[in-house]
C-alpha positions as CSV (number, residue, x, y, z in Angstrom):
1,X,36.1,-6.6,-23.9
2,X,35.2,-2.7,-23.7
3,X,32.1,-3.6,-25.2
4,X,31.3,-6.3,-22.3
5,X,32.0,-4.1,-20.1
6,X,29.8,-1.1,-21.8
7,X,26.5,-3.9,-21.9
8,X,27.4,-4.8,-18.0
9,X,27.4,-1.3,-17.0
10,X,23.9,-0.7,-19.0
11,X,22.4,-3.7,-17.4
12,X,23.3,-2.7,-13.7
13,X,22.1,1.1,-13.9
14,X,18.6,-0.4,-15.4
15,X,18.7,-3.1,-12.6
16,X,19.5,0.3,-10.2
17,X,16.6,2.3,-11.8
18,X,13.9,-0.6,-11.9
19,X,14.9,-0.9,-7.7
20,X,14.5,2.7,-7.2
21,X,11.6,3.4,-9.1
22,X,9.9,0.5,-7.1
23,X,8.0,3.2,-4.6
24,X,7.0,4.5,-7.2
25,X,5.3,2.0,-9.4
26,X,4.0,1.1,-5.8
27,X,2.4,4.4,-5.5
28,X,0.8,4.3,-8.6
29,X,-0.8,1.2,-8.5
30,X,-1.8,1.4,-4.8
31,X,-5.7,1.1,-4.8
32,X,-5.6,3.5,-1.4
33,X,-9.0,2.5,0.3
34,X,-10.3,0.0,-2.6
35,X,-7.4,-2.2,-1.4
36,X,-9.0,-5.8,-0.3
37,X,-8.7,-6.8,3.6
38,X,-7.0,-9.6,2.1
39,X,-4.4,-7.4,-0.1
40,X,-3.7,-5.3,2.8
41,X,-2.8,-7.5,5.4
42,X,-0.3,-9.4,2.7
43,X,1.6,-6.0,2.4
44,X,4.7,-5.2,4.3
45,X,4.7,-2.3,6.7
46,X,5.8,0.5,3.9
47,X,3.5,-1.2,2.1
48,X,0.6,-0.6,4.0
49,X,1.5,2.5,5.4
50,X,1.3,3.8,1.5
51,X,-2.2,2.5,1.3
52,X,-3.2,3.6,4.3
53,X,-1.7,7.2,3.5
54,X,-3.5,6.8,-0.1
55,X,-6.7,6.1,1.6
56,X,-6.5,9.4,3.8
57,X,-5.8,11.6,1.1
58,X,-8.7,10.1,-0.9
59,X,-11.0,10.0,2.7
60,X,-10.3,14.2,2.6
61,X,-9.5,15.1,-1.0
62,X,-6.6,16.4,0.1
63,X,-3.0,15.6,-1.8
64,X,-1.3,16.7,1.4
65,X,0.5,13.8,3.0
66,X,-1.6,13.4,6.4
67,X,0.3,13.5,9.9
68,X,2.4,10.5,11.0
69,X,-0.3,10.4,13.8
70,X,-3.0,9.8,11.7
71,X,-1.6,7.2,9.2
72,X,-0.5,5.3,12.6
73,X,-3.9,5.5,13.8
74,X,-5.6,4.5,11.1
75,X,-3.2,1.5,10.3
76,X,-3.6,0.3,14.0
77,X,-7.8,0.7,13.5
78,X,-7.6,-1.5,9.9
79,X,-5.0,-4.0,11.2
80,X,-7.6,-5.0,13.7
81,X,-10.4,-5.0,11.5
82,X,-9.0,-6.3,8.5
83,X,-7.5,-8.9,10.8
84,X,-10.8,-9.9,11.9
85,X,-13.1,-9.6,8.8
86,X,-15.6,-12.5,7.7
87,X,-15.4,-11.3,4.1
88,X,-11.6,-10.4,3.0
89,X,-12.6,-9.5,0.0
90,X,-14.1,-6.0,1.4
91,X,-12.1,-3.1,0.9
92,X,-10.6,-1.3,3.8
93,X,-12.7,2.0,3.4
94,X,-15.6,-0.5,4.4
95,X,-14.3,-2.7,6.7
96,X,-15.8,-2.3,10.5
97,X,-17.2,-3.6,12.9
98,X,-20.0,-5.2,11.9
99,X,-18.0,-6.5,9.0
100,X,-16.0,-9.0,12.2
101,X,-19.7,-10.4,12.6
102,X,-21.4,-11.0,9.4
103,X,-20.5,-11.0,5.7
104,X,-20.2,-7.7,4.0
């Protein structure tokens, strides 16, 4: 029984740690502005605020976390554009306008 117990204890602090660390295997991963229009707007809000975030810091080589202004900004500029791109398979540090008319 204590040893039941013991395994059960195990399995739900690595169930707790896998959750946790989540963000951060998120982080990792996240392709910042080689993210796909069609990747980006398939991510939830966190989601896309990461890559967004990501793509700043790469945009001005800076490892800074940018101003909530300017991650909402640029979110509300590639929603729209992403949103609205012939080719989804362009990344969001190319998507624009001309990308909503022809295929990039």
């Amino acid at each position: 029984m204590h040893a039941t117990l013991l395994r059960t204890g195990l399995g739900v602090a690595a169930v707790t740690l896998l959750l946790a660390g989540c963000s951060d295997i998120q982080r990792a991963l996240n392709q910042g502005g080689d993210t796909t229009c069609r990747d980006y707007v398939k991510q939830d809000q966190d989601g896309k605020r990461m890559t967004i975030t990501k793509f700043i810091k790469q945009q001005t080589n800076d490892d800074h976390e940018p101003a909530g202004t300017a991650v909402d900004a640029t979110m509300v500029q590639v929603d729209l554009l992403c949103g609205v791109q012939v080719n989804q398979d362009t990344p969001i540090k190319k998507a624009d306008i001309a990308g909503i008319f022809i295929n990039k």
